[in-house]
N, C-alpha and C positions, 0 to 999 in steps of 0.2 A: 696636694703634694705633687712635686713637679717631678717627671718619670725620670728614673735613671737606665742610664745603659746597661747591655749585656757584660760588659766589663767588670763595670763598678758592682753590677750584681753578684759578680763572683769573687771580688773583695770584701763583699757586706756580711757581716755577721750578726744574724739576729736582725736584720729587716724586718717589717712591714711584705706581705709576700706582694712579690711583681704579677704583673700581667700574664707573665709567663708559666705560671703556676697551674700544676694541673687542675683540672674542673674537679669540683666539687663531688662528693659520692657520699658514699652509706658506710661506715664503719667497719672496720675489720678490725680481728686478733691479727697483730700485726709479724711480720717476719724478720727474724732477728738476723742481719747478717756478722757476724763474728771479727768479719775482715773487713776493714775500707782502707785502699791503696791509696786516698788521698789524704789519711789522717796517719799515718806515718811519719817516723821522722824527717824523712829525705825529703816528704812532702811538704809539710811543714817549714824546711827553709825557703825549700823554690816560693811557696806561700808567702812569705818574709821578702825575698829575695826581688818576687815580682813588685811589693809593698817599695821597697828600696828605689828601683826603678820608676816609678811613679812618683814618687818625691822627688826623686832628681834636684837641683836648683836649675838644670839648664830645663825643665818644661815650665818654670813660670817664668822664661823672657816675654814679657809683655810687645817687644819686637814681633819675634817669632809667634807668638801665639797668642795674638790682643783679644779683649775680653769679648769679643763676637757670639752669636747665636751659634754660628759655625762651631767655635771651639770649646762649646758647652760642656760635650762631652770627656773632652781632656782634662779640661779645669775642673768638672767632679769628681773625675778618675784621682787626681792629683792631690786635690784638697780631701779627699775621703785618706788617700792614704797620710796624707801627713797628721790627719786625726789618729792612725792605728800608729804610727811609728812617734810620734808625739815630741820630734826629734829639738833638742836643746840648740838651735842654729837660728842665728841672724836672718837669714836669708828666708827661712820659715816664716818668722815673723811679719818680713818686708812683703812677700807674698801675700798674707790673709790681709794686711795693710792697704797693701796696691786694690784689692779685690771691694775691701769693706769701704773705699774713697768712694766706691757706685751709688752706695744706700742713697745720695742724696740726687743722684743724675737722672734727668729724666728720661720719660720716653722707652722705660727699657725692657725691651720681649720677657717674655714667660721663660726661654732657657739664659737668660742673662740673669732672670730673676734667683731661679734654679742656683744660678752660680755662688752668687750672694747668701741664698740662704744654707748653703754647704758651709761659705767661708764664716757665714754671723757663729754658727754653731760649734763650729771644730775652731775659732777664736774663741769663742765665750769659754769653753771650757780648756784648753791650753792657756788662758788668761788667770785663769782662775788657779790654775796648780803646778803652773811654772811662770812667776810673776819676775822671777829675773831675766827672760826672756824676753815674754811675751808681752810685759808692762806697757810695752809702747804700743798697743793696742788700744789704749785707754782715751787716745785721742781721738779717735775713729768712733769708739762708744758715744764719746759725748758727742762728737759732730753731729750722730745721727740721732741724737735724743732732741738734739736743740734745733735739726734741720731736716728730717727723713721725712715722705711723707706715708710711710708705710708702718701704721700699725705694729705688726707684729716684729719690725726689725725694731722699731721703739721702742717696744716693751723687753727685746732681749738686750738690748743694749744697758737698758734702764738695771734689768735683773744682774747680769754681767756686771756694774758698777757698784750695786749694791751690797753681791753677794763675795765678790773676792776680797774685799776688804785694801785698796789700794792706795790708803790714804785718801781715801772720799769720807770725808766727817758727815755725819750726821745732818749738818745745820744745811751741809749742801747735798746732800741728797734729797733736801726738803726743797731745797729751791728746783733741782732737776725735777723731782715729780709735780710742784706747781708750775715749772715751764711745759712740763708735756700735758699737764689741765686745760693751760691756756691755748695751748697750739691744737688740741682734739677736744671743744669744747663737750661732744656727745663722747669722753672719754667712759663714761659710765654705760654707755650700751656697747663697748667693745670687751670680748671677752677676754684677750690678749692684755689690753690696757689695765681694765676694770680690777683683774686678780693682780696682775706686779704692782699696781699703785697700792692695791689692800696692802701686798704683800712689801711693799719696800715700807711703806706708812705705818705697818702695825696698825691696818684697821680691818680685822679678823672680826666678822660675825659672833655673836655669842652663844650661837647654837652651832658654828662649826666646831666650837671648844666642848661642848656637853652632847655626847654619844647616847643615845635613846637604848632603852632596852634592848639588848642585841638578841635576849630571848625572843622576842617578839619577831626579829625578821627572820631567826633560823625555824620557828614554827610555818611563817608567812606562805602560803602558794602563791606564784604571781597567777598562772594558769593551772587549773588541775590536771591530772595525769600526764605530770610534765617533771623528769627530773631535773635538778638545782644542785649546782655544784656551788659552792661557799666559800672563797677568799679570803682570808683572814690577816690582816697585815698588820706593820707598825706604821706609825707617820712615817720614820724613819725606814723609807726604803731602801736602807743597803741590807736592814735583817730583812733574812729569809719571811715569806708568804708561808699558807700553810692552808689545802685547799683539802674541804672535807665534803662530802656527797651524799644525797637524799634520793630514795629512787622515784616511780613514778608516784607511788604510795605516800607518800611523806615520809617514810622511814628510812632512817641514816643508812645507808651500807658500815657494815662492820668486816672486819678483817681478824680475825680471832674472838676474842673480849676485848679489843680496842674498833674503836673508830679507825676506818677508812680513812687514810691521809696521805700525802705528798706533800712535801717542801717544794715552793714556785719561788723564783726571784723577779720581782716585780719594778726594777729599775729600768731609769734611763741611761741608756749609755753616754749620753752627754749632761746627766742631772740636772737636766728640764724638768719644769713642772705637767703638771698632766695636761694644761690647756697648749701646751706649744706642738705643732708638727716636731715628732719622734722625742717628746715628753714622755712620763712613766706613766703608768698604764693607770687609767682615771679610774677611782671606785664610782661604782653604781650596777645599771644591768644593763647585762650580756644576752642575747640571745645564742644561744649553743646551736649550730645546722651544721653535721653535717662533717666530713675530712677531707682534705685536698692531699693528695699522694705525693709521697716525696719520693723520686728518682732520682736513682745514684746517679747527679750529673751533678753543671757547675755551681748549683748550688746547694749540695752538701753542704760546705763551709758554713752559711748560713743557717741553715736549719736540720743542719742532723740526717738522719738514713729514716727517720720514722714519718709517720704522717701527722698533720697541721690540725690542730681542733681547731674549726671557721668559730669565729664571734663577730658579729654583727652588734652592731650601736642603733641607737634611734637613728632614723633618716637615712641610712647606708641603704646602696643599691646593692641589688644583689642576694637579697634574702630570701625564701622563697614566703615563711611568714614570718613576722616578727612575736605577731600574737597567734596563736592557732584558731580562732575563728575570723581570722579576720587576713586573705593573701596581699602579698608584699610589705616594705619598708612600714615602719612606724614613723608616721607622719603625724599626729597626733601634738598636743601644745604641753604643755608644762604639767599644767594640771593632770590631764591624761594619764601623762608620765608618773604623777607620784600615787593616782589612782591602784598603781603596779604594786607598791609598798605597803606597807602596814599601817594602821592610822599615825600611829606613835612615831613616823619614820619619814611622812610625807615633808613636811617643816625643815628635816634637818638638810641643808645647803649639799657638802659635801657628797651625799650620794645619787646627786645630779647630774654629779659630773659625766657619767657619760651622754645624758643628754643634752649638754652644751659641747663635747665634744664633737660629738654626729652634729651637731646644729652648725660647726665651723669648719666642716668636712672631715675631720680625722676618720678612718675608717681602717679594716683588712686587718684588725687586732686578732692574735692566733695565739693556744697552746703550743708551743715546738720546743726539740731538743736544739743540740747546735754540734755543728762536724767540722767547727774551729777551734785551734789547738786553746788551754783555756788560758793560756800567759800571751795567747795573737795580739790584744793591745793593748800595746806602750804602757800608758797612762793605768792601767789597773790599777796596781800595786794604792795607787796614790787618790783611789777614788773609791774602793769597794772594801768592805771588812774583810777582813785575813779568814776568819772562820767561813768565808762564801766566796773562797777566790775560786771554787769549784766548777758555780756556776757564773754564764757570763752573762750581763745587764746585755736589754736590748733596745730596741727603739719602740718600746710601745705597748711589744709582745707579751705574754706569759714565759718565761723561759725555765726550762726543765733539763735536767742535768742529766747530760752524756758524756761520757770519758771516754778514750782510746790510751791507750800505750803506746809506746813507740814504735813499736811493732805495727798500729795500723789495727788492734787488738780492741775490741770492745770490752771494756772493763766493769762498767755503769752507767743504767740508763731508766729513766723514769717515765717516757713517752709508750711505752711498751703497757705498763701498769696503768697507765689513762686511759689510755685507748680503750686497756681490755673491759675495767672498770663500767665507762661509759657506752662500751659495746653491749654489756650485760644487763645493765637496767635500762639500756631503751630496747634490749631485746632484738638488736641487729641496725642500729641506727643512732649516731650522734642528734639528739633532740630533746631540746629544756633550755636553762639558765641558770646563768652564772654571773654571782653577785660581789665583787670587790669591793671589801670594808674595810678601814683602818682602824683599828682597837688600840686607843691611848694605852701607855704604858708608864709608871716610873722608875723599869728600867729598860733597858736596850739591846732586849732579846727578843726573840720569838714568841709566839704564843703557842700555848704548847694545849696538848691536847685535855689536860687536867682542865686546864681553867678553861676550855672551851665547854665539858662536862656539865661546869657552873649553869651555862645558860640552856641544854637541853631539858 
């Protein structure tokens, strides 16, 4: 992931945490502050107002401010925000236009590359759900399916063409994905490739379709005396997640005569798949170390007044163990990996995914609230279910629902109840794993704690 500025950080909501993020520590009962003068209403337009400003049409004169290393940082500032204002204008379009002609030029730095990969993302999805607009984006797609040499803008391009439905038949979507076969002949050992080509082609494994005994992984210890917190999802990540906990014992925590639960929303803010940089958050496992402090500074917005649950993926820096006998990163192979799971669980594709995600770098995946007002972007309305406009999609993250009022008023918040949760069964310290699973459904709600019952 290519770093973003202090700016753009204080525009983002629901990031991926920055560099700047405080170090890592030991768990607290966290402190409630009542008031935040940045989640106010007054604040909330200057919030808007700055968004405005940054979209401008006069900051993407390609004159004034050509697509340089230098001007990397304006062109993310700019293009992040025309993602949150999501505004129905020409000159929006002409911009992510101007920007996605690059995918195929050579020679070009890591913050030009930066650039491109802001404008593939914040196109792909303005592409997708304002097609009166943004349609003439579709030229771009294909150029760079038929000419990029870059992987992963290939495969979003490819996804992008497939998935908005823009008058791409079928019989040519067939020939696009055998043009990007022939032009990446090792298209089968890219993980970017590999999954849109399954996924545009309808050639889905047949044990991603048949979910193994979900008894078997909620009994499962990966390590002993390790607690495991439990993700519960639908394919369909706009419903609500539903995260239940096991102490170091193997014994659920309860909360009256129910189970222990929270509601997580497990989306991408741009409805990527789990294999893409700021895709939804991949099932598999999490190692749990650990909380990063969150100070009331600029980015609140982002992540809320409370503190960050760290989760570490296979291969991510930065952990202290992955496994508890064994200090640093899980470097370990495939097989290693499903060593972790239950015999009945090893086979199945899908809860791998976090370790092809850590194998392609994605990393710095966190529990967090958010101290963004929840209507900050545009595009919601027209991306998320009505019953979860509550909480806001992120790029990657677990996202956990925090309210203010207009007043700046803390209303509801669910990072407080985690924290305290997982303060309690490691007994003064975030430490264990957490395991994201999608539980087929036929229909398109949550899974609720009843049928979760089923499999204890």
């Amino acid at each position: 992931m290519y770093q973003l500025t202090s700016s753009a950080l204080a525009a983002i909501a629901f990031f991926v945490v920055s560099a700047t993020t405080p170090p890592i520590v030991e768990a607290q009962t966290p402190a409630i502050r009542a008031y935040q003068p940045k989640a106010t209403e007054t604040a909330r337009k200057s919030q808007i107002q700055d968004q405005m400003q940054k979209a401008n049409p006069s900051r993407f004169d390609l004159q004034k401010y050509p697509l340089t290393e230098s001007n990397a940082p304006h062109w993310q500032d700019s293009l992040w925000a025309l993602g949150v204002l999501a505004p129905e204008k020409d000159y929006a379009a002409q911009a992510l236009e101007n920007v996605l002609q690059m995918t195929t030029a050579p020679n070009l730095s890591d913050p030009q590359k930066g650039i491109i990969d802001t404008a593939m993302q914040v196109g792909m999805e303005l592409y997708r759900i304002k097609p009166a607009v943004y349609g003439r984006l579709q030229q771009s797609f294909l150029n760079t399916v038929n000419s990029s040499n870059d992987p992963q803008w290939v495969a979003l391009s490819l996804a992008a063409l497939a998935k908005t439905g823009q008058d791409i038949p079928n019989s040519s979507m067939a020939k696009l994905s055998l043009r990007v076969q022939q032009r990446f002949p090792n298209w089968s050992q890219d993980l970017y490739l590999r999954n849109t080509l399954q996924a545009v082609l309808g050639d889905r494994q047949l044990n991603e379709n048949t979910l193994p005994n979900l008894s078997d992984l909620l009994k499962w210890q990966i390590a002993p005396q390790q607690a495991h917190m439990y993700v519960l999802c639908r394919p369909n990540r706009d419903v609500l997640c539903v995260a239940i906990l096991k102490d170091r014992n193997g014994k659920f925590v309860m909360q009256g005569k129910q189970l222990w639960s929270t509601p997580l929303l497990l989306q991408s803010l741009r409805n990527l798949d789990w294999y893409f940089t700021n895709g939804r958050t991949p099932q598999g496992i999490y190692r749990m170390e650990g909380v990063s402090l969150q100070p009331d500074d600029e980015v609140f917005h982002a992540y809320g007044q409370f503190s960050l649950v760290n989760l570490f993926v296979p291969f991510e820096d930065g952990v202290n163990a992955f496994l508890p006998n064994q200090k640093g990163k899980f470097a370990g192979n495939l097989q290693a990996y499903q060593a972790l799971l239950p015999p009945s669980w090893r086979k199945y594709t899908p809860i791998q995914q976090t370790f092809w995600a850590g194998n392609v770098g994605r990393s710095e995946f966190r529990i967090h609230g958010s101290g963004a007002a929840i209507d900050f972007f545009q595009s919601k309305a027209m991306l998320v279910n009505p019953q979860n406009f509550d909480w806001n999609a992120s790029l990657g993250c677990l996202s956990a629902l925090e309210i203010y009022d207009k007043r700046g008023i803390l209303i509801e918040a669910d990072m407080p109840k985690i924290l305290d949760a997982l303060n309690t069964v490691g007994k003064g310290k975030v430490d264990g794993y957490l395991v994201v699973v999608d539980v087929p459904s036929t229909t398109n709600t949550p899974i609720t704690l009843a049928e979760i019952a089923k499999y204890l």
